[in-house]
C-alpha positions as CSV (number, residue, x, y, z in Angstrom):
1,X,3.0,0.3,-6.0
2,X,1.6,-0.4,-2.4
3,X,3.9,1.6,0.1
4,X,4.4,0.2,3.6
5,X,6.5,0.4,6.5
6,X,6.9,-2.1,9.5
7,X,5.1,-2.0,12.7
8,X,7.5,-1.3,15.4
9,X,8.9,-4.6,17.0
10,X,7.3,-4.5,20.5
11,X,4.0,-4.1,18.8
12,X,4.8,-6.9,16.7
13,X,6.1,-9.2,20.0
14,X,2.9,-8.1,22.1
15,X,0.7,-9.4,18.9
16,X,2.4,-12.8,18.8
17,X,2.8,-12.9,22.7
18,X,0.3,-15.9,22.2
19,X,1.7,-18.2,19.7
20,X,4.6,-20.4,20.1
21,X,5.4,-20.8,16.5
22,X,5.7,-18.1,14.2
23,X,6.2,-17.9,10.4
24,X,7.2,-14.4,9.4
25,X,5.8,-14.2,5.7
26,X,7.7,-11.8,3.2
27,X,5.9,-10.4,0.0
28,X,8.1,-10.5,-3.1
29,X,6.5,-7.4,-5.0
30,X,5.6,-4.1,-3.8
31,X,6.9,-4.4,-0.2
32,X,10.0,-6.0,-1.5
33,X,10.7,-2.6,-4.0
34,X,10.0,-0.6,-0.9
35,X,12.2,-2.5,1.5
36,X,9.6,-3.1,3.9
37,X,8.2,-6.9,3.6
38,X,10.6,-8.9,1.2
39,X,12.8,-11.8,1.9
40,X,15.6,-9.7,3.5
41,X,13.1,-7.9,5.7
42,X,11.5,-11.0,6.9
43,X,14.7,-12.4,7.8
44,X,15.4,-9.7,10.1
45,X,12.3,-9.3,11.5
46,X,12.6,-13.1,12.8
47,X,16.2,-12.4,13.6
48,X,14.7,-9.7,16.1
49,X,12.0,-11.2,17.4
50,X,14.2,-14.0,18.4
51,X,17.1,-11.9,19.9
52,X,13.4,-10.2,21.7
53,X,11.9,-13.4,23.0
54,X,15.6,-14.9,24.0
55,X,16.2,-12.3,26.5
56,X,12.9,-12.1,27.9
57,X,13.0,-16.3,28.2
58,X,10.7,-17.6,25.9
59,X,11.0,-20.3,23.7
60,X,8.9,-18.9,20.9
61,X,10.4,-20.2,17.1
62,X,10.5,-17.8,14.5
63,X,10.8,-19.1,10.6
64,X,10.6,-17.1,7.9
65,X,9.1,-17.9,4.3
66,X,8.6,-15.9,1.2
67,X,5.1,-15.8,-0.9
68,X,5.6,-13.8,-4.7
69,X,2.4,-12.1,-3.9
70,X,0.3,-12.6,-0.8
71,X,-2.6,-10.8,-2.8
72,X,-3.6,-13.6,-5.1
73,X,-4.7,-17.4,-4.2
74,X,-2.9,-19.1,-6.5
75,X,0.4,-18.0,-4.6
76,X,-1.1,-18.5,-1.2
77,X,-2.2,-22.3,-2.2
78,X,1.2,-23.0,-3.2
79,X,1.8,-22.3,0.7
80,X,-1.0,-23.6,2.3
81,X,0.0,-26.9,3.7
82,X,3.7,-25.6,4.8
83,X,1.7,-22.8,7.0
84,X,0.1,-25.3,8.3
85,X,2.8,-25.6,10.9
86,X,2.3,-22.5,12.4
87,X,0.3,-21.3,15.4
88,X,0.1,-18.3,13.1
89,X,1.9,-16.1,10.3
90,X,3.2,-12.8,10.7
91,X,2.3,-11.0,7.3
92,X,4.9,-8.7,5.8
93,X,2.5,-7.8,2.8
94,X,0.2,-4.6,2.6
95,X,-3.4,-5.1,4.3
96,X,-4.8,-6.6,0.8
97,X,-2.2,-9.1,1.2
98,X,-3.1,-9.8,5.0
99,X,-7.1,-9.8,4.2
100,X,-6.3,-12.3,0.8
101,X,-4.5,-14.4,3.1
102,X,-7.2,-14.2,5.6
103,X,-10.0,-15.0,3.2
104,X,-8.0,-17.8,1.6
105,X,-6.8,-19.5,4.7
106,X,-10.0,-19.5,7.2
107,X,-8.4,-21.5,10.1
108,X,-5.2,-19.4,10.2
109,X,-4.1,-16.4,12.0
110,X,-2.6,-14.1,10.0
111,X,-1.7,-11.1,11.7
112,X,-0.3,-7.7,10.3
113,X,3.6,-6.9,10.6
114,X,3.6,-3.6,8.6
115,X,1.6,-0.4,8.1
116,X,0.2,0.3,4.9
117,X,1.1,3.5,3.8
118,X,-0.1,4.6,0.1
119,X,0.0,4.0,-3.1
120,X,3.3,5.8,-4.7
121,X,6.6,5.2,-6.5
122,X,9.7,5.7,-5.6
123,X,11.5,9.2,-6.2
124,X,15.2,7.7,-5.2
125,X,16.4,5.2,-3.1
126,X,15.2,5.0,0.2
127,X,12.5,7.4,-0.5
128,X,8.4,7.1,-1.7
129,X,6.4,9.3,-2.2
130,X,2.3,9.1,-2.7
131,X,0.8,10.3,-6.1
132,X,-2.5,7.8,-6.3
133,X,-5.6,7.7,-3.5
134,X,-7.4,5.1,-5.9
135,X,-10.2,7.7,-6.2
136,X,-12.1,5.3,-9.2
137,X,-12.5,8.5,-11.7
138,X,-9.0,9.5,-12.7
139,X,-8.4,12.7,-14.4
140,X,-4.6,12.8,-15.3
141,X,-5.7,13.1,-19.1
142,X,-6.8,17.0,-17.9
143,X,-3.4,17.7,-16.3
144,X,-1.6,15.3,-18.5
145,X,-0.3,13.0,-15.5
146,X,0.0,15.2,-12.3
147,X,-2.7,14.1,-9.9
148,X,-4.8,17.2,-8.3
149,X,-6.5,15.1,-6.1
150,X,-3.6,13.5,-4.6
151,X,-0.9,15.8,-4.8
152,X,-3.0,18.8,-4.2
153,X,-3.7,19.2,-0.6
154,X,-7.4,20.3,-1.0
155,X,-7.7,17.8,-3.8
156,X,-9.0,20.8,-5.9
157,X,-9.9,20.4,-9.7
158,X,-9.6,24.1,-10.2
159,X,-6.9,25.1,-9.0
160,X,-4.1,27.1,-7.9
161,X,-6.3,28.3,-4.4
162,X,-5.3,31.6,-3.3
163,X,-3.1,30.3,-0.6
164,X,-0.3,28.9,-3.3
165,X,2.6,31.2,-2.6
166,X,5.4,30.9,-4.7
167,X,4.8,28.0,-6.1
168,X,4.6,26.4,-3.0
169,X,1.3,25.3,-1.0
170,X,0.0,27.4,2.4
171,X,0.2,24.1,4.7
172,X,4.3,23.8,4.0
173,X,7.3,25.7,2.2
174,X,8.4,22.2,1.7
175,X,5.4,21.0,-0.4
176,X,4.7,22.1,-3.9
177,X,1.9,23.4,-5.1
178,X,0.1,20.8,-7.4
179,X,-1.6,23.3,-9.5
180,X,1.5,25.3,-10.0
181,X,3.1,21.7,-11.1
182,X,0.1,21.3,-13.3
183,X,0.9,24.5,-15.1
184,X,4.1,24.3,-15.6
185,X,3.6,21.2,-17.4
186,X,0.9,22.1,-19.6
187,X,2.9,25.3,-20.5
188,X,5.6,22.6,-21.7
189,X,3.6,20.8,-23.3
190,X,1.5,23.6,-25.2
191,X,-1.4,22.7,-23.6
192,X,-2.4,25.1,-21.6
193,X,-5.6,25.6,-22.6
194,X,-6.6,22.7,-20.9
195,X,-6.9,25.2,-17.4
196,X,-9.6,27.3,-19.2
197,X,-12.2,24.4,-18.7
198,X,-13.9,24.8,-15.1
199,X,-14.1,21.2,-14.1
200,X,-17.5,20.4,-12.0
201,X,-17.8,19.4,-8.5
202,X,-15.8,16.0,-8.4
203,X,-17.9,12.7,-8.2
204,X,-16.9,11.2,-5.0
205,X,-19.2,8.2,-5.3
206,X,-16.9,5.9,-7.0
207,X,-14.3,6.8,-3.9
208,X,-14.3,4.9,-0.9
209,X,-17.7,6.0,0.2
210,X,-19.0,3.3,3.0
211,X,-18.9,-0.2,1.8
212,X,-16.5,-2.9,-0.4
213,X,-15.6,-1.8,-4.1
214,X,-15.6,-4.2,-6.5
215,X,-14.7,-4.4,-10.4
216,X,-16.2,-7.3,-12.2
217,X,-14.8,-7.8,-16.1
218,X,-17.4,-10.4,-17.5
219,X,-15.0,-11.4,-20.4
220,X,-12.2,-12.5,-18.5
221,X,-14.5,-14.3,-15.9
222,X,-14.1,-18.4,-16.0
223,X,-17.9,-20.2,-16.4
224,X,-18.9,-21.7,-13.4
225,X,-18.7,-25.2,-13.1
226,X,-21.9,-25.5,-11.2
């Protein structure tokens, strides 16, 4: 899931400071799980703003709707004409949801109301924690689902370095070392031999490396009607 948190709410106020009309739009998946951008959060993020622009005089309005994912047209045409109100829309998704809306909705504003974060899960409540960078060549079938590139803080694919101490990694007592939680797992798994293979310089190219990726799947494609 996409990990977010909101942008704090004089930034937000100093972003709308234009607009007399606001619709504050919640994201009903991954900001929702995170507690960032759903329906709830949207609510009191227009609660605020209003309490904000009452005491400083202003008679900005703040409304709030709720879009299942901001991320896909079909969800952001079911919206279109109601958005149409607004001078603009505060977004509450992640910045794929912002750009989508963007894209979809030329003669909107749409402006950002959280900070995208990373891509994690959650370990309890109230608390994410990153184990994906969307690196395009994954390699969790070598450590059998413990990222090195993520979770390791040189990204190494041989690993332990020689600053693991303890099982623990040299930038923090606080953060384990990946390659020692890579171990300990093949070890459990009898697997172990897996370690004895020196993996090659990692192939960065199908990272973010400069420009737009894209993934095209040619059988689930619709035919053009042109």
């Amino acid at each position: 899931m996409i990990v977010g948190e909101r942008k704090p709410l004089a930034e937000i106020a100093a972003m709308l400071a234009p607009f007399k009309k606001i619709c504050v739009l919640g994201c009903g998946t991954c900001v929702t799980v995170c507690l960032s951008g759903g329906e709830k959060e949207a609510a009191e993020t227009a609660a605020a703003l209003s309490l904000l622009w009452q005491k400083e005089g202003k008679e900005t309005e703040a409304s709030t709707l709720t879009m299942l994912r901001q991320c896909e047209y079909e969800y952001i045409d079911d919206l279109a004409e109601r958005l149409n109100e607004f001078d603009a829309v505060l977004s509450l998704a992640c910045g794929v949801g912002v750009q989508t809306m963007t894209t979809r909705l030329q003669d909107k504003i749409v402006l950002p109301g959280l900070n995208t974060t990373f891509m994690g899960y959650p370990v309890e409540q109230g608390v994410w924690t990153e184990n994906c960078l969307g690196c395009g060549n994954c390699v969790l079938d070598m450590t059998l689902g413990i990222c090195p590139i993520t979770r390791c803080s040189k990204s190494m694919l041989n690993g332990p370095c020689g600053g693991s101490q303890e099982g623990k990694c040299e930038i923090s007592k606080d953060v384990d070392c990946a390659w020692q939680l890579i171990y300990d797992r093949l070890i459990k798994l009898d697997a172990l031999e897996r370690m004895e293979t020196i993996q090659p310089p990692k192939d960065w190219s199908t990272s973010h490396h400069g420009g737009v990726r894209t993934t095209v799947r040619e059988d689930v494609k619709l035919e053009s009607s042109e």
